[in-house]
Steps between C-alpha positions, in 0.01 A plus 500: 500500500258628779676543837308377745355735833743352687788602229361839447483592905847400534635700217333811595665427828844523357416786265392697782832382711724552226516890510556506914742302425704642204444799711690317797805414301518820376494635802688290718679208334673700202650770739644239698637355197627866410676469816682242495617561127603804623684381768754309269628862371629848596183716449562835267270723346610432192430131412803434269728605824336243724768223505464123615645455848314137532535380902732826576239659728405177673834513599535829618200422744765276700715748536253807565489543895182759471341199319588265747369786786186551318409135465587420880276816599195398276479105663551716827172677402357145408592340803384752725176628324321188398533345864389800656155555206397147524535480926325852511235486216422129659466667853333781430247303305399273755448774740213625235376211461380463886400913434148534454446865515672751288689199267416695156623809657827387664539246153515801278733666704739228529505537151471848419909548528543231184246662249711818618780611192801369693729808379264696727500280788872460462536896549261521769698230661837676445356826641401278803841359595702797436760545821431880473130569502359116469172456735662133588831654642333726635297272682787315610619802672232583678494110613855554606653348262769595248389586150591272229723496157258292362487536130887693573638207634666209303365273760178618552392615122477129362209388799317830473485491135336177598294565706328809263438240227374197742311828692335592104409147391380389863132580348483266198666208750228504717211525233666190351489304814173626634341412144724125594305448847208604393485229217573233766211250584356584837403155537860412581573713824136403584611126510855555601339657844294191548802318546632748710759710288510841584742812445853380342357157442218642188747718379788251474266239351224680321571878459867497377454179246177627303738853500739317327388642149514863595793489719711354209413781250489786779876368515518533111379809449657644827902364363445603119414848660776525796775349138365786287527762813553858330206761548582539858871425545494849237274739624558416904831632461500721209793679593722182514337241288626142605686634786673591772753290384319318243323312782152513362578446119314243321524325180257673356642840572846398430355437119358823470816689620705250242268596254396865503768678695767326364396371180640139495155363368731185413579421816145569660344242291745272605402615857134476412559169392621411798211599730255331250692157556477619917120535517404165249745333744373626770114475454628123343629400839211663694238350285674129576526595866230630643243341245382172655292267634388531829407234775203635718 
């Protein structure tokens, strides 16, 4: 039977999508498989020592206080980061957006620090906030003020870690909301000013609604990063990864030490488990949140 153009279009279309797609379960849907098979057993080099432990390492995770420390650190990161991207990209962006001179320029230097390999910027950075020869202490002192722990202090190493990443991703924030406003309707302000709205009026009404798109998957994008925290929390303090005190480990690093210095691949999957069923939840919530309807 001839297949009609119609037929034929559509099933070149899924010819051409199936081998993306095998190529995404390969890649992504059978190692997440792999780990949570392999978080049911003791993990051995030797496959016939591997032995079933079932819900045993689920278990262990409500007893494991470094667990417990790295999951309370990591929705620290969350809580503090995303605020502070969204508020700052969003800021920063409307102040561009009135710029008419020099807006390419100072655009692709807001951005320059995210296309930058953040192992580098995270040494840089570390280099910078030393308490012996770092150019900010030593720019405190000259101020008059005392020089700082940061990054050596269990109080202050959680904010400034922070800070770096918010500092790194700043860039793609604002080219996200900058590409948002620019996509909005002039037409609106114009007639929003005949009836006399000006300043936090438009923005309340006009601006912030029609943002509503970008500012819910700047939030998505900006969580699923601060939840899978690790390049930075590493190399910023090499010397004491996830410290002092444990006060910057994540979930993410926590998994790596589990799994490569001490070898309880088991119980890392278990872990790695967890943080999966953290982010879908997560970006679930957020995505019922912050995605709706508007009155404007």
């Amino acid at each position: 039977m001839r297949l009609s153009l119609s037929a034929r279009e559509a099933l070149w279309a899924y010819l051409f999508l199936a081998l993306p797609l095998a190529f995404f379960l390969y890649i992504r849907i059978w190692p997440a498989l792999q780990a949570l098979l392999l978080s049911l057993y003791t993990w051995h080099t030797d496959p016939s020592q591997r032995a079933f432990v079932g819900l045993a390492h689920y278990e262990r995770m409500l007893n494991d206080p470094l667990l417990w420390r790295a999951l309370k650190n990591t929705l620290l990161y969350t809580l503090l980061g995303v605020p502070a991207q969204i508020g700052l990209g969003l800021g920063l962006a409307l102040l561009l957006e009135s710029v008419r001179r020099g807006r390419d320029f100072l655009r692709a230097l807001y951005f320059l620090p995210y296309i930058t390999p953040a192992v580098a910027v995270a040494w840089v950075w570390s280099w910078m906030l030393s308490p012996n020869f770092g150019i900010l202490n030593e720019a405190l002192v000259r101020l008059g003020l005392p020089p700082q722990p940061f990054l050596h202090s269990p109080a202050q190493a959680l904010p400034t870690v922070t800070w770096v990443v918010v500092w790194q991703h700043l860039g793609f924030q604002v080219l996200l909301f900058l590409a948002g406003l620019q996509n909005i309707p002039k037409e609106y302000y114009e007639a929003a000013r005949m009836d006399g709205a000006e300043g936090w009026t438009l923005f309340r009404h006009i601006t912030l609604p029609l943002l509503n798109p970008v500012m819910v998957f700047s939030a998505v994008i900006g969580t699923i990063g601060f939840l899978q925290l690790f390049t930075q929390v590493v190399n910023l303090n090499f010397t004491d990864q996830g410290g002092p005190l444990n006060s910057t480990l994540t979930l993410a690093l926590y998994i790596y030490q589990l799994a490569f210095a001490r070898f309880q691949l088991g119980y890392a999957a278990a872990v790695t488990v967890l943080l999966f069923l953290l982010i879908l939840g997560v970006t679930l919530v957020q995505l019922r949140l912050l995605n709706r309807r508007w009155e404007y």
